[in-house]
C-alpha positions, 0 to 999 in steps of 0.5 A, spaced: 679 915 573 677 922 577 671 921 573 669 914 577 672 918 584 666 922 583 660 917 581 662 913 586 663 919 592 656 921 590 654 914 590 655 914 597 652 921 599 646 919 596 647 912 598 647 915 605 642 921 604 637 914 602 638 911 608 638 917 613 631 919 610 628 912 609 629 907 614 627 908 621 633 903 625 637 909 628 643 904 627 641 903 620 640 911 620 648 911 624 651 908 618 648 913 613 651 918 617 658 913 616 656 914 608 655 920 607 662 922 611 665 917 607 663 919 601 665 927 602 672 924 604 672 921 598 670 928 594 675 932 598 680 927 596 679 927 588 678 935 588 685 935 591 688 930 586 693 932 581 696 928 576 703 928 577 703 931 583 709 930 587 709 932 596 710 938 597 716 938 602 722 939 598 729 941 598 731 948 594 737 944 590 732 939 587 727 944 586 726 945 577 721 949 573 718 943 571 716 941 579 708 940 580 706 940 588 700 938 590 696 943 594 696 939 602 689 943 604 685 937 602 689 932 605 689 935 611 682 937 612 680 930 610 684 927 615 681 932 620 674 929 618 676 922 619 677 925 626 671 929 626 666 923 623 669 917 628 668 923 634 661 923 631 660 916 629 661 913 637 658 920 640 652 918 636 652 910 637 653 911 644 646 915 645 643 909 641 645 904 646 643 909 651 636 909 647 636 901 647 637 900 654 632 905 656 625 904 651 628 897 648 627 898 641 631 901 636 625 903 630 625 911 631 617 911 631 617 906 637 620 910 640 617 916 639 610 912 641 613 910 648 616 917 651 608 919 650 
């Protein structure tokens, strides 16, 4: 099962990493950046899974030797990088619209021509 979160996390990194590299539509270069993201939210989480694990808020007279707690770092960096990544994300298309409405194209080496 955790074997399948990283394939697929790195599925989508590379997945983005291709289309950030390749493509020359700054949307289709937007939704990269939006894999790449996703695909290291999905890493963060998998390195943090536990089997077994339980949260980490507990009352003293439930407490045995036997408890296994899951670290909450990577839940909560993950959680900060969702934040980070929509910030980004809306930063990012908002300077796209302002490209399209300015050169009348999305294509990167279009624009490149147009601005001399």
């Amino acid at each position: 099962m955790i074997f399948t979160n990283y394939l697929v996390c790195f599925f989508l990194i590379a997945l983005g990493i291709y289309c950030m590299v390749t493509k020359k539509n700054l949307f289709k270069i937007c939704v990269g950046m939006g894999l790449v993201d996703y695909g290291v939210n999905l890493l963060i989480v998998s390195v943090g899974f536990h089997d077994g694990g339980t949260a980490p808020i507990f009352n003293i007279s439930e407490l045995t030797r036997d408890t296994f707690f899951v670290d909450p770092i990577p839940q909560a960096l993950t959680l900060t990088s969702i934040v980070i990544g929509a910030c980004t994300t809306a930063m990012t298309l908002s300077l796209i619209i302002m490209l399209y409405k300015q050169y009348g194209t999305l294509e990167s080496d279009q624009i490149r021509r147009l601005r001399g």
